[in-house]
LOVEX-817463 format. One line per field, with one value per residue (C-alpha): residue number from 0; y, x, z. Coordinates in steps of 0.001 Angstrom, whole numbers, plus 500000, padded with zeros to 6 digits. Layout:
N
seq: NUM,...
py: Y,...
px: X,...
pz: Z,...
***
This chain:
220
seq: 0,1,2,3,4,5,6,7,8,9,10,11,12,13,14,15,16,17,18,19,20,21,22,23,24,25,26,27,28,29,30,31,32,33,34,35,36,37,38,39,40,41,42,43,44,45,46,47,48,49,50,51,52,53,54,55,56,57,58,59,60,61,62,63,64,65,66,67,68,69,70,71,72,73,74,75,76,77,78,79,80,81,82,83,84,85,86,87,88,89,90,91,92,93,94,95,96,97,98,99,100,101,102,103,104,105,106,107,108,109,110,111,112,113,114,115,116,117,118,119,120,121,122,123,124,125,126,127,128,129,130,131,132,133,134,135,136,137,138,139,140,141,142,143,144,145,146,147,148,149,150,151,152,153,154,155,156,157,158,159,160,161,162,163,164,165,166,167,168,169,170,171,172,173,174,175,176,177,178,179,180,181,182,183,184,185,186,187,188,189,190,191,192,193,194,195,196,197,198,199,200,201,202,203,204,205,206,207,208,209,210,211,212,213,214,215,216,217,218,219
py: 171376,169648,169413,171625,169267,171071,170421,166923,166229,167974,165639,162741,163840,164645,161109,158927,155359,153738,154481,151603,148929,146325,148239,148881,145428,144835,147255,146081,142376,143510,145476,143653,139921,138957,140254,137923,135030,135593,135412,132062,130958,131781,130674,127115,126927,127617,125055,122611,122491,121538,118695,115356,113070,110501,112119,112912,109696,108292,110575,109119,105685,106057,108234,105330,102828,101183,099800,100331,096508,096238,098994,097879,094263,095962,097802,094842,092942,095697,095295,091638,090358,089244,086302,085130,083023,080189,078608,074714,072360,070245,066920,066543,063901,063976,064745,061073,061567,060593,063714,066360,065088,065683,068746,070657,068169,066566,069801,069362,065417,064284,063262,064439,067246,069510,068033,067200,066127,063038,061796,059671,055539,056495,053787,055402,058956,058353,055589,058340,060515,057706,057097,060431,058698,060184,063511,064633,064772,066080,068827,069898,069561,072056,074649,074064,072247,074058,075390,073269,076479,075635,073284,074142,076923,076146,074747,071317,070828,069734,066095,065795,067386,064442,061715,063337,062932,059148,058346,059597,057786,054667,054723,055158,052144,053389,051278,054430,054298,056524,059552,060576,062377,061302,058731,061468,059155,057406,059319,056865,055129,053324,056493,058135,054428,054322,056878,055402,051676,053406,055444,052445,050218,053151,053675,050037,049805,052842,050748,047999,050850,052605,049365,048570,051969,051350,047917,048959,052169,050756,049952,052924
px: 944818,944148,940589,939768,939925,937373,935008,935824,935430,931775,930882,931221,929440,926299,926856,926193,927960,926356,928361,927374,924091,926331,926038,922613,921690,923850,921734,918895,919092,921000,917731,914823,915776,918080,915466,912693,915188,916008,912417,911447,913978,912518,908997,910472,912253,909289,907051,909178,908749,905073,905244,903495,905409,905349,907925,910055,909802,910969,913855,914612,914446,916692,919595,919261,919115,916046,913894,910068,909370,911278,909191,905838,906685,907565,904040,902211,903931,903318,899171,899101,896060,897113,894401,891728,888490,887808,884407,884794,882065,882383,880437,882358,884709,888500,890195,892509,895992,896831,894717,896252,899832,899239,897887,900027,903391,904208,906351,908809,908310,907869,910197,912129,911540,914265,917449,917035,913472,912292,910787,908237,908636,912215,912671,916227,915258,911728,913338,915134,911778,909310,911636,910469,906670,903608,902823,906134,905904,902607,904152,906707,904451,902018,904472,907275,910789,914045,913464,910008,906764,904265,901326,899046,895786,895600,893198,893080,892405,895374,893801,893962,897463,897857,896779,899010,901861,900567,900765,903855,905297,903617,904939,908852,908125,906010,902554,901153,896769,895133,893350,889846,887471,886756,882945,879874,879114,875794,872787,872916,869149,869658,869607,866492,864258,865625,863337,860111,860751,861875,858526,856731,857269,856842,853236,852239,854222,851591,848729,848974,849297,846072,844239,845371,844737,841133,840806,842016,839575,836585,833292,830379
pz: 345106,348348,349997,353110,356034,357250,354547,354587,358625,358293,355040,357119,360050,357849,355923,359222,359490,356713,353437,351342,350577,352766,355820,355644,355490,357874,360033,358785,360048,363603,363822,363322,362169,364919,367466,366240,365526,369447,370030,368020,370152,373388,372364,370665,374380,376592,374277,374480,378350,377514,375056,376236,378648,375913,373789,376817,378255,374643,374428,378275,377416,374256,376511,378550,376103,377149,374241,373571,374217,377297,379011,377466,378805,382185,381816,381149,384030,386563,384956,385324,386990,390492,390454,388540,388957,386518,386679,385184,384542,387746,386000,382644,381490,382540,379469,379330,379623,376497,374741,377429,376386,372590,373634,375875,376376,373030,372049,374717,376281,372819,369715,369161,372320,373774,375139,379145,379579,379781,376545,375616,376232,377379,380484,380803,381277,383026,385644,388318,387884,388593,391721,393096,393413,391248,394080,393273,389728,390019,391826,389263,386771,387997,389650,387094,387664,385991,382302,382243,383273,385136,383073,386325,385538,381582,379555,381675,384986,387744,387795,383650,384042,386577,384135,381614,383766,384443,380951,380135,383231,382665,378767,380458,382673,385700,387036,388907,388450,386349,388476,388665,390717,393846,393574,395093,399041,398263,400823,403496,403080,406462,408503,407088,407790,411165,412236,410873,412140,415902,415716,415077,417746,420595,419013,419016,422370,423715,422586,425488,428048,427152,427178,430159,432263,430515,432234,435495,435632,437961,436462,437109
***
């Protein structure tokens, strides 16, 4: 016996489209978990719009493939104090030239060095330099010369850098003289007598004249 086609057409209009458990979780998550996965969505997108420049500026730097210590060198270059005051003690000794070489030189001028500058009691190397007279290697020893930095604004003054430089030139072969600071000029003692002894003889010298005008007044 076949069934009425009737009977079946209104069966499935009272059944709906969900037959089985699959569909209705199927439903289930189309309804209500897909619109609040759309929504963590939206919320993780807007937040991220917000998070600190730090982490942006990271994720910058690495698409760009800039480290960390090349921008914080770059930082600290762009902070670097244009100038700077250094108060010294005008009246102590010069360090001697000797003590300033061992001190800030011996590491590159000294044995056994780096290749290409002019080492310690070496005639051969320090004879073309000590050509170039003592200002000029002053000079390039306080503003720098090639791979050598500048020894100026250290721990030692320009004038004990100058006596190191003397020293290491006079070991190679050199006869320049040791700097120092310039001798304080004496007061002048002459200058501040000079007044006394003029004022003396104009008083003495005013003497006479009263005496005179005293003898010439006539007798009452």
């Amino acid at each position: 016996m076949s069934a009425d086609p009737h009977y079946q057409a209104t069966e499935e209009a009272h059944t709906g489209p969900i037959k089985n458990p699959k569909q209705l979780l199927l439903a289930v998550f189309f309804s209500f978990i897909a619109p609040i996965l759309i929504i963590v969505g939206l919320v993780a997108y807007v937040v991220s719009g917000t998070k600190p420049a730090g982490t942006a500026e990271g994720e910058n730097m690495a698409l760009y493939g800039v480290s960390k210590e090349s921008r914080d060198k770059e930082v600290a270059d762009r902070l670097k104090k244009v100038g700077a005051i250094e108060i010294r003690d005008a009246n102590r000794p010069l360090t001697a030239g000797e003590a300033v070489f061992k001190a800030q030189c011996v590491a590159c001028h000294g044995a056994p060095g780096i290749p290409g500058a002019p080492h310690l009691n070496d005639a051969a190397a320090w004879g073309p330099r000590i050509g170039q007279g003592y200002a000029t290697l002053l000079e390039h020893a306080l503003k720098g010369k090639g791979a050598m930095p500048p020894q100026g604004g250290g721990d030692f003054e320009d004038l004990e850098i100058g006596r190191a430089v003397v020293y290491m030139a006079n070991a190679g072969g050199a006869k320049f003289p040791v700097p120092d600071r310039p001798a304080a000029a004496a007061p002048a003692e002459g200058a501040s007598g000079a007044a006394p002894a003029a004022s003396a003889p104009a008083s003495s010298a005013s003497a006479p004249a009263a005496e005179a005008s005293t003898a010439a007044a006539p007798a009452k």
